[in-house]
C-alpha positions as CSV (number, residue, x, y, z in Angstrom):
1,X,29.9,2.8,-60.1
2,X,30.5,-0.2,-57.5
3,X,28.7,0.7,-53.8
4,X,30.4,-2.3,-52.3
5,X,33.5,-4.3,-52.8
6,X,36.0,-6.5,-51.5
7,X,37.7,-9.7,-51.7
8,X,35.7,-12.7,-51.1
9,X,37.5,-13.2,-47.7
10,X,37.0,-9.5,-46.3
11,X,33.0,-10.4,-48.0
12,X,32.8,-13.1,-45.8
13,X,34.4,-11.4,-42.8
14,X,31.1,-8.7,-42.9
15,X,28.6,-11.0,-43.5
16,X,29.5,-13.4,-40.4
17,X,30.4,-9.7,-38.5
18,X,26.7,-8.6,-39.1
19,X,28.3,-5.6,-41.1
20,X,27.7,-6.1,-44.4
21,X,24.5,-3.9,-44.3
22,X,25.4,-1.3,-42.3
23,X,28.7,-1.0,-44.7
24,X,26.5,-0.9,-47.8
25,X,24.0,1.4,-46.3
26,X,26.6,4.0,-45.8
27,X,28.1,3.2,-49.3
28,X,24.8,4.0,-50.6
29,X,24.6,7.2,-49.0
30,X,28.1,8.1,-49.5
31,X,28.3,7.7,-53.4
32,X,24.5,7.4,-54.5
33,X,23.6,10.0,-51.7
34,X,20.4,8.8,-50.4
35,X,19.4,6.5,-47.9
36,X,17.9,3.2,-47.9
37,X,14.6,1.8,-46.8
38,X,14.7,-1.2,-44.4
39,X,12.8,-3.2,-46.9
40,X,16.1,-3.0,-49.2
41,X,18.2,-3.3,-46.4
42,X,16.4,-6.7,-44.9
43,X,17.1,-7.9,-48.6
44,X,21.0,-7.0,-48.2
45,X,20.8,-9.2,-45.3
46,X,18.6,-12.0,-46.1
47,X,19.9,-12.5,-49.6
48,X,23.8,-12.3,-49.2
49,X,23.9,-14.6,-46.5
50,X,22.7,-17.2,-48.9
51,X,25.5,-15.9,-51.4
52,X,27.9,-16.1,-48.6
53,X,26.9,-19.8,-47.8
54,X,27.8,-20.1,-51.3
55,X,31.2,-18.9,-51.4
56,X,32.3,-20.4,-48.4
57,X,34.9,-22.7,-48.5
58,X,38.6,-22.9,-50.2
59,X,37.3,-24.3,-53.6
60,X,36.2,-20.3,-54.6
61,X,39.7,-18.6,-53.8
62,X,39.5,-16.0,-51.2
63,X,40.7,-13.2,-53.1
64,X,38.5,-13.5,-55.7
65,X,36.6,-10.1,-55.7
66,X,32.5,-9.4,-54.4
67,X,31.1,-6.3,-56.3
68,X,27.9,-5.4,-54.5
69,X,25.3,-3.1,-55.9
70,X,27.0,-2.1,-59.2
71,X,25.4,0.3,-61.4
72,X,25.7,0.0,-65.2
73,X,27.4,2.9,-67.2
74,X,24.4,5.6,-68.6
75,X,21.5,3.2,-66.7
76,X,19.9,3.4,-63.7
77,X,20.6,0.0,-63.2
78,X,22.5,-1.6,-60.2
79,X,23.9,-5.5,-60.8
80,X,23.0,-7.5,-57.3
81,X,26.3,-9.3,-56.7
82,X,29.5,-10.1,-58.9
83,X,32.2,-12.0,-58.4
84,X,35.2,-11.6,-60.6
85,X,38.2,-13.6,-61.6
86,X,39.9,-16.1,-63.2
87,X,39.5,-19.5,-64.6
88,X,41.7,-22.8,-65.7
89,X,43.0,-21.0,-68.9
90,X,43.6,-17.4,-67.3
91,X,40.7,-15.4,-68.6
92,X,39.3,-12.8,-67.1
93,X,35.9,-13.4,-65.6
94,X,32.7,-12.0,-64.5
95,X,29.4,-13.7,-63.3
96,X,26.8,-11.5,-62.2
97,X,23.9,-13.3,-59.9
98,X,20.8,-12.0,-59.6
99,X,19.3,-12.4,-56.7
100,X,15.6,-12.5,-56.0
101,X,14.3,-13.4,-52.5
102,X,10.6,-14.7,-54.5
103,X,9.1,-17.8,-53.3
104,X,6.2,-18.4,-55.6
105,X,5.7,-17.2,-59.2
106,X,3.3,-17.6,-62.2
107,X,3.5,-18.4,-65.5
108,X,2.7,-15.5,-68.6
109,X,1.9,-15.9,-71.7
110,X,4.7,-13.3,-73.0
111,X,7.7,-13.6,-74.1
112,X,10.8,-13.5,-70.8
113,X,7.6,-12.2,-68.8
114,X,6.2,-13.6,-65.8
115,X,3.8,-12.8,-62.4
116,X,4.9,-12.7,-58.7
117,X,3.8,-10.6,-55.7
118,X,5.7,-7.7,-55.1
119,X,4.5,-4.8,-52.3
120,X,1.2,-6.8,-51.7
121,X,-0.2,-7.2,-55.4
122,X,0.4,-9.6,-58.8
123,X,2.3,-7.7,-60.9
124,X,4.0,-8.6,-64.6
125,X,7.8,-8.2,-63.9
126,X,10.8,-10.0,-66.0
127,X,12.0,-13.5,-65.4
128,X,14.9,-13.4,-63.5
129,X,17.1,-15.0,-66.3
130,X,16.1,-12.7,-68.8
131,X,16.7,-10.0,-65.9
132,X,20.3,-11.5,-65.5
133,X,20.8,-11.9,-69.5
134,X,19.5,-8.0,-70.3
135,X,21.9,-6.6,-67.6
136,X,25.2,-8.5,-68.7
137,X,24.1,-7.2,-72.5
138,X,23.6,-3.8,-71.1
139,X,27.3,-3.7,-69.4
140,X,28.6,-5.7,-72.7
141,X,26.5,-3.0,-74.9
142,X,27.8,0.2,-72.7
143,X,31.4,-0.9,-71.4
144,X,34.0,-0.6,-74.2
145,X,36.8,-2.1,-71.8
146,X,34.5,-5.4,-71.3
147,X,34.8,-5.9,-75.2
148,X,38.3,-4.7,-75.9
149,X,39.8,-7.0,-73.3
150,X,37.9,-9.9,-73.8
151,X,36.6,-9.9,-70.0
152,X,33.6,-12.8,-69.9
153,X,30.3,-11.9,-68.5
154,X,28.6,-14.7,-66.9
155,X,24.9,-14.3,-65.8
156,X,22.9,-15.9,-64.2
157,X,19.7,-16.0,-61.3
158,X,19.6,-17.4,-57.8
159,X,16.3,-17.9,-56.0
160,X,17.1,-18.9,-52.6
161,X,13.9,-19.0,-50.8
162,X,12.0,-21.0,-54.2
163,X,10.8,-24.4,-54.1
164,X,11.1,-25.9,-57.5
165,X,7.6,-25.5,-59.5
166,X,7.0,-25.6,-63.1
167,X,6.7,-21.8,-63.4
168,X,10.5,-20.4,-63.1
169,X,12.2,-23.7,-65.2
170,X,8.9,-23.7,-67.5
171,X,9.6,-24.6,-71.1
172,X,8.5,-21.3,-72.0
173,X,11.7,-19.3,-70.6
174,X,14.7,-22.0,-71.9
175,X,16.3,-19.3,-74.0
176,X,16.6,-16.9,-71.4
177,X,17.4,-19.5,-69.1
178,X,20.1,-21.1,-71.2
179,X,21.5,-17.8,-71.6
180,X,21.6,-17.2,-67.8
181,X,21.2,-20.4,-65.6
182,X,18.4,-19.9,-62.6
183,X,19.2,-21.8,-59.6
184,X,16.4,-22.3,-56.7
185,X,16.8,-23.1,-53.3
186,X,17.7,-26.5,-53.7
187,X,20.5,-25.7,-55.9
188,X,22.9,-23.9,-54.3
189,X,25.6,-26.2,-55.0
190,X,25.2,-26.2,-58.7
191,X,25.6,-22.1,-58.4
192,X,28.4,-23.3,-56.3
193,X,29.8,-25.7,-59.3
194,X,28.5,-22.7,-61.8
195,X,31.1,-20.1,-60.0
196,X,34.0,-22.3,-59.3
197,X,34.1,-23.0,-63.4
198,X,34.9,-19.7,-63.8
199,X,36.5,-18.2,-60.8
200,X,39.5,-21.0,-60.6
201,X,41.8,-18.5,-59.1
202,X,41.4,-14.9,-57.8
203,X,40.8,-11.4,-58.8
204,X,44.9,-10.5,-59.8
205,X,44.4,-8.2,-62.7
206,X,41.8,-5.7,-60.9
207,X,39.2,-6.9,-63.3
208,X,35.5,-4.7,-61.7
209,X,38.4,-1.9,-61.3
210,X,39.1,-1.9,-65.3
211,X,35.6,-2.5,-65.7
212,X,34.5,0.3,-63.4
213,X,36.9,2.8,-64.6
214,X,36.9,1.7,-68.6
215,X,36.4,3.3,-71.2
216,X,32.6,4.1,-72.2
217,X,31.2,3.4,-75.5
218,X,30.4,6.3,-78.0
219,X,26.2,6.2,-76.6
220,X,23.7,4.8,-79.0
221,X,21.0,7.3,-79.9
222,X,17.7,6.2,-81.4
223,X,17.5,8.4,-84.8
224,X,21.0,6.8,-85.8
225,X,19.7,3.5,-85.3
226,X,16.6,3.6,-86.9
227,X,17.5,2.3,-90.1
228,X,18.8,-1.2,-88.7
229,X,15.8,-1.2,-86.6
230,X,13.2,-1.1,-89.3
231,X,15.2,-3.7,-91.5
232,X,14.5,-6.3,-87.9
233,X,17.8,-6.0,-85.9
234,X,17.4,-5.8,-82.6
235,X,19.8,-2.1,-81.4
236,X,18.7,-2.2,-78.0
237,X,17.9,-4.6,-75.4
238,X,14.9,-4.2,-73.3
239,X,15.0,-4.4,-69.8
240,X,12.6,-4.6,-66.3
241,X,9.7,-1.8,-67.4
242,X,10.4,-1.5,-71.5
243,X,10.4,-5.1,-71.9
244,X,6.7,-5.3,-69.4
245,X,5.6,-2.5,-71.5
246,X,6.5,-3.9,-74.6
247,X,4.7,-7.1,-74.6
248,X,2.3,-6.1,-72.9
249,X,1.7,-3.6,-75.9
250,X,1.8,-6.3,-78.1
251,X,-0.7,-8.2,-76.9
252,X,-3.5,-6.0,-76.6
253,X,-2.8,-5.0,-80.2
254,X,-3.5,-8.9,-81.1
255,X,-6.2,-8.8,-78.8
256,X,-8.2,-5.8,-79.8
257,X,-11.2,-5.3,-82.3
258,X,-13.8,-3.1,-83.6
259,X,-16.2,-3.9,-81.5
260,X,-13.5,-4.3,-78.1
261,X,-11.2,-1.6,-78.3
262,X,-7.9,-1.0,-75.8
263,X,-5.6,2.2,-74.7
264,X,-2.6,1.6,-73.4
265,X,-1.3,4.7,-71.4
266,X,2.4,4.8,-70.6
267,X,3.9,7.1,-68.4
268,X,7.5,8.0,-68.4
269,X,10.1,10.8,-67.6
270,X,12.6,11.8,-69.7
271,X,15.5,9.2,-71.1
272,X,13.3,6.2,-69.8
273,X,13.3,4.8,-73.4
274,X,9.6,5.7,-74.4
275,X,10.7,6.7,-78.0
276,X,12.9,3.5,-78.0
277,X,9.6,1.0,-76.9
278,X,7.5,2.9,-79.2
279,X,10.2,2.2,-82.3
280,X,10.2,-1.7,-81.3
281,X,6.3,-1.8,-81.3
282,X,6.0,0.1,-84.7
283,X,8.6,-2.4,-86.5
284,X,7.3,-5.7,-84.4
285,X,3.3,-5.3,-85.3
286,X,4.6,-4.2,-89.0
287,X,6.2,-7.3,-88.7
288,X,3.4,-9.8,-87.5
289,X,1.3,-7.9,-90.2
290,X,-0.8,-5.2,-88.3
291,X,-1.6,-1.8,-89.8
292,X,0.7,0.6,-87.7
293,X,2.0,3.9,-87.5
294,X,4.4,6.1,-85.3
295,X,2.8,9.6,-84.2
296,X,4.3,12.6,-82.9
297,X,2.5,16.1,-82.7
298,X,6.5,17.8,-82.6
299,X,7.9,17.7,-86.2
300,X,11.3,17.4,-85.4
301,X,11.7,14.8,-84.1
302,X,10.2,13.1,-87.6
303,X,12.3,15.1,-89.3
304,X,15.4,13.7,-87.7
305,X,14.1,10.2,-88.5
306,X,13.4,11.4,-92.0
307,X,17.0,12.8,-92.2
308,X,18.4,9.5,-91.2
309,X,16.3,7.5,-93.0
310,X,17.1,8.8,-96.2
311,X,18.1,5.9,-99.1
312,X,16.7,3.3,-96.5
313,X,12.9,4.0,-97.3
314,X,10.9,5.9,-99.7
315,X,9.0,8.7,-98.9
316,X,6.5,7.1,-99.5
317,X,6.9,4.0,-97.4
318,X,8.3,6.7,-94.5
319,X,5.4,8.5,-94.6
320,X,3.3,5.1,-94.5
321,X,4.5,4.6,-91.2
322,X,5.5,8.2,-89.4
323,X,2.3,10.5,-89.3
324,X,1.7,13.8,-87.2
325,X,-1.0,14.0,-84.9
326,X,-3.0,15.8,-86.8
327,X,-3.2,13.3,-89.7
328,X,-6.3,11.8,-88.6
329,X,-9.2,15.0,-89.0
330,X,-10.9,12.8,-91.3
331,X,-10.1,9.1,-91.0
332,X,-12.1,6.5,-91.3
333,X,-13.1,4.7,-87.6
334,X,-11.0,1.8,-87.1
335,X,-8.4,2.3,-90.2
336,X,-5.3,1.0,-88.4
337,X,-4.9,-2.2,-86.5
338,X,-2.8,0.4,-84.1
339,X,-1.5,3.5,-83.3
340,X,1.7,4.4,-81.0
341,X,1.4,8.1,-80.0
342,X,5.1,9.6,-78.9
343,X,5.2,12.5,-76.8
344,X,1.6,12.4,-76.4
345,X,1.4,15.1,-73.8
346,X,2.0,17.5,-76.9
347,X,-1.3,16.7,-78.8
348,X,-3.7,19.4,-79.5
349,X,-7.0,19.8,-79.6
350,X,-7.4,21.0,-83.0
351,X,-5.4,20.5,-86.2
352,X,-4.2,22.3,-89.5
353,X,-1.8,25.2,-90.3
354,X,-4.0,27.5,-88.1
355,X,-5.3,25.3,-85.7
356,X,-9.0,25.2,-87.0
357,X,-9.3,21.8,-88.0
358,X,-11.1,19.0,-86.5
359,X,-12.3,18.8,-82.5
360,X,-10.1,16.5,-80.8
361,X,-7.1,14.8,-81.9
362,X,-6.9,12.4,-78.7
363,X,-10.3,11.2,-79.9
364,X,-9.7,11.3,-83.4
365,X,-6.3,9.3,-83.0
366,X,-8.5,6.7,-80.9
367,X,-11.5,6.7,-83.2
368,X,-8.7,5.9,-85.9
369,X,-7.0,2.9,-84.5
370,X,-8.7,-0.1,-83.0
371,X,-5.4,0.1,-80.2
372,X,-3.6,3.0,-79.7
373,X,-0.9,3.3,-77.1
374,X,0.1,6.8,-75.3
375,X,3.4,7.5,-74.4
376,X,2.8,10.7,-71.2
377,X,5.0,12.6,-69.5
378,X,2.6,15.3,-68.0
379,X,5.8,17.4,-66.8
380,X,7.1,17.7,-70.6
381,X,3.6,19.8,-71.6
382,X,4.9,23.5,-72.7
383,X,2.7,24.9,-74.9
384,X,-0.5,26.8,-74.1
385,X,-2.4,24.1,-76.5
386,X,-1.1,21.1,-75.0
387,X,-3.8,18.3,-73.6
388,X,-2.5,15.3,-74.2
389,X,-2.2,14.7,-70.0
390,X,-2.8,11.3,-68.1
391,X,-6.3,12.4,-66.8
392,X,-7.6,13.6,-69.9
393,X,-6.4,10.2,-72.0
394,X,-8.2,8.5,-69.7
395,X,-11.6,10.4,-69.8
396,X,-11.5,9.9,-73.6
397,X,-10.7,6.5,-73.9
398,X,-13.5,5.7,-71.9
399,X,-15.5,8.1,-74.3
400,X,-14.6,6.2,-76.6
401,X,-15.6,3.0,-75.2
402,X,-12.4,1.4,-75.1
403,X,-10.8,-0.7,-72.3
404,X,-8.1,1.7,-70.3
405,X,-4.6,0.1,-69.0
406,X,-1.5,1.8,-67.8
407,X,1.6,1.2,-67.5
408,X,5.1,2.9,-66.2
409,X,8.5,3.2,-67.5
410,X,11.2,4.0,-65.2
411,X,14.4,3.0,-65.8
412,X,16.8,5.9,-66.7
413,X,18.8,6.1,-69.4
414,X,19.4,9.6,-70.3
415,X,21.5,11.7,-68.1
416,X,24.1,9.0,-66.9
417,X,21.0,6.7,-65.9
418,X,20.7,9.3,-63.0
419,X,17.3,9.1,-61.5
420,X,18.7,11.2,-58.7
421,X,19.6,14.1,-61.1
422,X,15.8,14.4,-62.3
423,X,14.6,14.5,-58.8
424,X,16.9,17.0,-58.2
425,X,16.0,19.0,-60.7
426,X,12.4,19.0,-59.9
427,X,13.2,20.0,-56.4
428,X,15.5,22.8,-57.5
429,X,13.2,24.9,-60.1
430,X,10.5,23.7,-57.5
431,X,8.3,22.0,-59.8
432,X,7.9,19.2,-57.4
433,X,9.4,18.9,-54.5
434,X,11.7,15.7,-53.4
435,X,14.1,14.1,-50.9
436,X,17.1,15.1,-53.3
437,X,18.1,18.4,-52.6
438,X,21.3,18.3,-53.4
439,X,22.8,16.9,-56.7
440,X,26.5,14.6,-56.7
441,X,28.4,15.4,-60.2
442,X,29.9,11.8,-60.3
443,X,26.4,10.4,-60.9
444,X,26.2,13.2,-63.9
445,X,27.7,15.6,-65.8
446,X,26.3,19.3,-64.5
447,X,28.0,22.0,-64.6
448,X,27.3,26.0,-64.2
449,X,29.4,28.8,-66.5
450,X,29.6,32.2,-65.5
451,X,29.2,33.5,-69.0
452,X,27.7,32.0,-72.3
453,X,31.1,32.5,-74.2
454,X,33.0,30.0,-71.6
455,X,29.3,27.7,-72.1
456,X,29.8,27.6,-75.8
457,X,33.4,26.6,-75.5
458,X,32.7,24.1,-73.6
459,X,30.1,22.7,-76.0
460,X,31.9,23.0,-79.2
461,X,34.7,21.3,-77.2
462,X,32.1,18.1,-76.4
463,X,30.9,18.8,-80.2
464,X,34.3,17.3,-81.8
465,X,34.1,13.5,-83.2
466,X,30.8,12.6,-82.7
467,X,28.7,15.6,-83.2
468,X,26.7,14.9,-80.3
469,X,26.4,18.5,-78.5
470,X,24.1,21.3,-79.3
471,X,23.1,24.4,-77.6
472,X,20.1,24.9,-76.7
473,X,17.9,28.6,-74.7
474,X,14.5,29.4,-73.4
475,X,12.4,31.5,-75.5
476,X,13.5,34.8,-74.3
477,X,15.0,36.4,-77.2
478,X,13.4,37.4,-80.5
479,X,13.6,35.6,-84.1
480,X,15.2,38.6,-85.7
481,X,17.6,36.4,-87.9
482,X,14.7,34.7,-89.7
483,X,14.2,38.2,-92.1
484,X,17.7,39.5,-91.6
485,X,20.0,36.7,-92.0
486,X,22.9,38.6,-90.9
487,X,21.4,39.5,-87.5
488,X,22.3,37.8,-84.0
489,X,19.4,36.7,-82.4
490,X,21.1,36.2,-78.9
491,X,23.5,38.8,-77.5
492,X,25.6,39.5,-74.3
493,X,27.4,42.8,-75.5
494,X,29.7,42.7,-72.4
495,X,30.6,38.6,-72.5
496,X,31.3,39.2,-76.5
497,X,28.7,36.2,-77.5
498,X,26.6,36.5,-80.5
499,X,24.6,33.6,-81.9
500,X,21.5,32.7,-84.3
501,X,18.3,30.5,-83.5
502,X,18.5,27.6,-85.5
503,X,18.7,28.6,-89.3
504,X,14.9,28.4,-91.7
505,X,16.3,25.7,-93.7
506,X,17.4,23.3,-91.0
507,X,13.7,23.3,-90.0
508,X,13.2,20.4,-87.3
509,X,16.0,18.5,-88.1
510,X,18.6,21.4,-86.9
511,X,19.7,18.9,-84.2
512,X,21.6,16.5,-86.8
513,X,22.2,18.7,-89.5
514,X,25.9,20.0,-90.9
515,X,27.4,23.0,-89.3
516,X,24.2,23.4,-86.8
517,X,26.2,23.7,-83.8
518,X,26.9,27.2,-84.9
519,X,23.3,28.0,-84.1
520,X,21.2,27.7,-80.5
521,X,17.9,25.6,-80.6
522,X,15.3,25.9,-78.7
523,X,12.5,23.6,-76.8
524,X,10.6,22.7,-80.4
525,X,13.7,21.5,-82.4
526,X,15.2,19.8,-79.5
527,X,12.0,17.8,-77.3
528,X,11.8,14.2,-78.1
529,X,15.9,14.1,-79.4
530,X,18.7,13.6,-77.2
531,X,22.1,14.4,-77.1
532,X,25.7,13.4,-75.4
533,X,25.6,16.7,-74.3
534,X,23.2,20.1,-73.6
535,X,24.3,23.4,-73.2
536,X,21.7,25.4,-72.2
537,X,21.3,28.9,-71.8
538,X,18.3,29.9,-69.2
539,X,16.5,33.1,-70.0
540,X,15.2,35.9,-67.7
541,X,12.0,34.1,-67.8
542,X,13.0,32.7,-64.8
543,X,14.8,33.6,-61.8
544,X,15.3,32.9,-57.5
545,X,13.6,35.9,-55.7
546,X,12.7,35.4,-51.9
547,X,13.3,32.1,-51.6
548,X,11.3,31.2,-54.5
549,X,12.0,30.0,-58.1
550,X,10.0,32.4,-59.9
551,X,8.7,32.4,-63.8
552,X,8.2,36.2,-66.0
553,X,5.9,35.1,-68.9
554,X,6.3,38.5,-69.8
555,X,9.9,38.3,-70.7
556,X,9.5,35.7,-73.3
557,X,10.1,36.4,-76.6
558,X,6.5,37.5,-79.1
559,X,7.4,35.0,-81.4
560,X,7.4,32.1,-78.9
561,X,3.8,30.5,-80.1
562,X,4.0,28.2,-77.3
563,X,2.2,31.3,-74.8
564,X,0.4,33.0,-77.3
565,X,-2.6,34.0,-75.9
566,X,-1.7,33.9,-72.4
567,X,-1.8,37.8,-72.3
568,X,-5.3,37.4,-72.9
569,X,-6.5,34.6,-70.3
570,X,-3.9,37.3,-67.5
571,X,-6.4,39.2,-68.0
572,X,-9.6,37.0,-67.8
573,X,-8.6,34.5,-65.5
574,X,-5.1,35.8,-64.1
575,X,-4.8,33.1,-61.4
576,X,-5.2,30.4,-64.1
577,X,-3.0,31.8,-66.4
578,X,0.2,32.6,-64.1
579,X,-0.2,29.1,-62.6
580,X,-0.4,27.6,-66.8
581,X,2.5,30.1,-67.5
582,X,4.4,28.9,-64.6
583,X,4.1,25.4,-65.6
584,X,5.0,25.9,-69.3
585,X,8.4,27.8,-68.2
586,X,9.4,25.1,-65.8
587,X,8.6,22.1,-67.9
588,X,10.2,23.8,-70.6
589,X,13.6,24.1,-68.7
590,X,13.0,20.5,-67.0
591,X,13.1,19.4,-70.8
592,X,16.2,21.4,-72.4
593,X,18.2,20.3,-69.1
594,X,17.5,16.6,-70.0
595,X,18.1,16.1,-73.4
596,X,22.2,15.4,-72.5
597,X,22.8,11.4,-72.1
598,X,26.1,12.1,-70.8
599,X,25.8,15.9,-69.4
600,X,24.4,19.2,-68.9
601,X,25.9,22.3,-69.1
602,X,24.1,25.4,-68.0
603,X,24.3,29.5,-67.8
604,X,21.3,31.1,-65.9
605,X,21.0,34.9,-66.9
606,X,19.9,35.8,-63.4
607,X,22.7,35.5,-60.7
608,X,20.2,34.8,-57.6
609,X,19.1,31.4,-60.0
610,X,22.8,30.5,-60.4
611,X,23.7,30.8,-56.9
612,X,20.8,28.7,-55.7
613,X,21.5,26.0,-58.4
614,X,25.7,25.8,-57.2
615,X,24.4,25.9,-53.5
616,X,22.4,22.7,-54.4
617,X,25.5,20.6,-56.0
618,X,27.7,18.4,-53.8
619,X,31.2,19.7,-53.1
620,X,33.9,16.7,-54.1
């Protein structure tokens, strides 16, 4: 999606006009639909003046085309400024500028890392050439239109306001930078000799149009990459927060010792590539020699790996390297070099078959590993047994004696790389309240059915070629297939729809397996995975009664572990345990509507719930 474009002459007309950043403020509005603090808006003005100093003149060709603020297929990531067109020999071209308003910098000593100031404080942030590099890879990686038609990407970094130093051109960064040239204040006409050599003559075959409206690449998922990762190929690129996270990762794991231990706490919301981080850190210690493992407390999504992984490793070597979280009862202080806990906000207290085995896994997975690293999302707990929150990470590790750090991941890239989506989700079930109250469809894929039989059509339909779509319900109906195989689990008499929870023999890995999109899955065969696309059927569990999204713990199903024994604690501490009940519904259906990369598709069983959900989506 492009916020802002036009030819380099009508560019140049709202720039010298004082309009370029009240037109891209309303562009904003219009297609991202929210609005724009000043401090972004002072950038818009600041930095494409310099970018329109740039262009000026014949030599560029006035109708080349300016592409402000473009967003990258599936990522929440937005390009600064483009300029398409084309050059001596007639091929289509893009160069993307990056454009960073920084006047001082300092060096790190990690790999496309370095320190500047940003909102009043040093922080770790990417160079801006490996900023520029990662975002052309991204379109390249996402945009099946860029490769088909041989368009040329073109990156590179302009730092208008910085005075050359030996921090941004340091030795250090001359990969990044060869792969996308960083020009400083002092350079603007070599940025001006860098455009021209690719944008001879003008935009004539609607090149960010093509681009913009192309075809998207069948989306790379994690468990069908694996493979290739674990041999050293590198299946996804890094970018902004992953890549911060990532070496910062790596170098308290080189760091650390028995006697000076580190946690790394990472927070993250769904899709912001947690699982994909954690991957590159289990095969780049393995790598550089360190004792590592890969933990999850949820088994499928181990299984899935497992499944995928199959005449690629042993079971042995698999099982060397992809533990449960309850592997580590009886382990030896200090056994691994490091230990990368996934989904951490699903760990336990206690561990075996019937939970009455050891005291606490966060410590035990600490008192294991002389650096551990916790991947959090605190809204994703949905079991009565779940601990593994921010807060209580960091009370341990400092239990523990080890030295705390945390870090965040943000960028989005589940759900179309919709950031907006997720906060309008949370302010719809009203789990937390936000600015985005109502949702736009072209930024993703949600859409309500009026029965489950027109939802499943709709599924199968995204099922065919890729098998990439599953169907997914809260907890709400009983298990009764699992010692009558030729019972329906899930019924609406009166919409003719019959279907089966996921089938015994499936187990975990129901979400890949053969034929499985004839069954529903539910929140433990699903969270941790991630589809093209989620139909999910919401449960009487929840519903919208006087103005309130409202949570019956009551009518969940008995065999749904994840409350058992909140009947109980009603009854002993009833405040407690309808808040804890509340929670658990409303993460749980935060989590089943964000497992679709590409879309969600939903049927709420309570017609009050529906109606609120289609008042809260923008008519096109």
């Amino acid at each position: 999606m492009i916020v802002y474009q036009s030819s380099k002459k009508g560019f140049t007309e709202d720039v010298i006009s004082n309009q370029i950043d009240a037109k891209i403020y309303d562009m904003v509005l219009q297609r991202l639909g929210r609005k724009t603090g000043q401090s972004e808006i002072d950038s818009w003005k600041n930095s494409l003046l310099f970018m329109n100093n740039i262009l000026i003149g014949e030599d560029i060709p006035g109708d080349a085309q300016v592409s402000v603020e473009f967003q990258i297929p599936l990522t929440s990531k937005r390009i600064d400024f483009i300029i398409s067109g084309n050059d001596e020999e007639g091929n289509d071209n893009v160069v993307i500028v990056e454009l960073k308003q920084w006047q001082k910098a300092e060096l790190s000593n990690r790999d496309g890392i370095v320190k500047t100031h940003m909102q009043g404080r040093l922080v770790e942030t990417t160079h801006p050439s490996y900023q520029a590099w990662s975002y052309a890879a991204l379109l390249k990686g996402f945009n099946q239109t860029v490769y088909d038609e041989g368009i040329m990407l073109k990156p590179c970094a302009y730092l208008h306001n910085y005075e050359r130093d030996d921090v941004i051109v340091n030795e250090a960064y001359k990969d990044y930078i060869k792969k996308a040239p960083v020009f400083l204040r002092e350079d603007a006409l070599k940025l001006k000799d860098f455009i021209r050599k690719y944008i001879k003559f003008g935009d004539r075959t609607n090149i960010m149009y093509r681009i913009d409206h192309g075809k998207i690449k069948p989306s790379k998922h994690l468990a069908d990459s694996l493979a290739s990762m674990l041999k050293g190929n590198k299946e996804f690129v890094m970018i902004d927060d992953q890549k911060v996270v990532f070496e910062r990762a790596m170098a308290l794991a080189q760091r650390t010792s028995e006697e000076e231990k580190y946690v790394l706490i990472v927070e993250g919301g769904p899709g912001t590539g947690k699982s994909v981080v954690a991957i590159n850190l289990l095969v780049e210690m393995t790598k550089k020699g360190l004792v590592a493992q890969y933990v999850t407390k949820n088994a499928a999504p181990r299984e899935v790996y497992a499944s995928k992984l199959t005449g690629t490793l042993k079971k042995t070597e698999y099982n060397n390297l992809f533990k449960g979280s309850g592997a580590f009862v009886d382990t030896k202080e200090n056994t691994f070099d490091a230990l990368i806990v996934d989904e951490a906000h699903r760990l336990n207290l206690k561990s075996g078959l019937y939970g009455n085995l050891g005291k606490n896994q966060i410590l035990e997975i600490m008192h294991a590993a002389k650096f551990t690293v916790f991947f959090v999302d605190d809204l994703q707990k949905i079991h009565i047994k779940d601990v593994g929150d921010k807060r209580r990470i960091q009370i341990h590790a400092e239990e523990e004696g080890a030295h705390v750090e945390t870090l965040s991941l943000k960028s989005q890239f589940r759900c179309n790389g919709s950031d907006g989506y997720l906060a309008w989700l949370n302010n719809t079930l009203q789990i937390r309240e936000t600015a985005n109250v109502y949702h736009n469809p072209e930024d993703f894929d949600f859409q309500i059915f009026d029965s489950p039989t027109e939802l499943r059509t709709a599924i199968e339909e995204k099922n065919k070629g890729y098998n990439k779509a599953r169907m997914v319900a809260g907890y709400c109906w009983d298990w009764i297939s699992k010692n009558d195989p030729g019972a329906y689990d899930i019924e609406f008499p009166e919409e003719d729809f019959q279907m089966q929870w996921n089938l015994t023999k499936d187990g975990p890995a129901w979400l890949v397996a053969e034929g499985s999109i004839e069954q529903i899955g539910c929140i433990h065969t699903c969270q941790g995975l991630e589809l093209d696309y989620v139909g999910v059927i919401v449960g009487d569990d929840i519903r919208y009664e006087g103005g309130k999204v409202v949570t019956d713990v009551y009518n969940r199903s008995r065999n749904d572990n994840s409350i058992r024994g909140i009947k109980k604690m009603l009854k002993e501490n009833p405040e407690e345990a309808k808040e804890l009940a509340d929670r658990i519904i409303k993460n749980t259906y935060r989590t089943l509507m964000t497992r679709g990369m590409k879309g969600c598709y939903v049927y709420l069983v309570d017609g009050k719930l529906s109606q609120l959900f289609q008042s809260r989506i923008m008519k096109l």
